[in-house]
N, C-alpha and C positions, 0 to 999 in steps of 0.2 A: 504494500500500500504506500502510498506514495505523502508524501507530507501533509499533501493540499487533502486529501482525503480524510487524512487521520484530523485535521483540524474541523472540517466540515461535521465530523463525527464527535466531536465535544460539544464544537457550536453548536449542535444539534441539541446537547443537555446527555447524549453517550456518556459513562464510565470509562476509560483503560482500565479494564481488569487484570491484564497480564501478556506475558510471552509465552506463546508453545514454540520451545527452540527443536531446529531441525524439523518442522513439519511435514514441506512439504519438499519435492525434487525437482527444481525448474534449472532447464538450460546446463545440466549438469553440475548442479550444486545445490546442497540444502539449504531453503529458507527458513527463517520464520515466520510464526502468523503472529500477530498482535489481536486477542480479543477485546473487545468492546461488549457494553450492555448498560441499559436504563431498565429501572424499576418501572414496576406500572403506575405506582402511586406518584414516580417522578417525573411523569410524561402528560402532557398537556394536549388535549387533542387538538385539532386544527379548527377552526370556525367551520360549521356546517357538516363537517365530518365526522363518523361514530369513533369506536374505538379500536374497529376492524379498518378503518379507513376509507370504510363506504359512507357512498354519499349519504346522509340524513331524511328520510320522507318524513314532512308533516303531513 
């Protein structure tokens, strides 16, 4: 993941919860993954939308 990503994904209200080193095998070398994750109680839904992220019927 790339900087601008990992940033978009705080500014979001995201946690960095950690590293799983050596995950994954790209281009002939292991990476790692950086997990992320928000609570539910932490997460604010979007105007109009539920909390599946469909749109709302009145």
């Amino acid at each position: 993941m790339t900087g601008a990503s990992a940033r978009t994904l705080l500014r979001a209200g995201m946690t960095k919860d950690g590293r799983i080193r050596d995950h994954v095998f790209v281009h002939g070398a292991w990476r790692d993954s950086i997990t992320y994750s928000i609570l539910e109680h932490e997460w604010a839904p979007i105007d109009g939308l539920d909390a599946d992220g469909a749109a709302e019927i009145n």
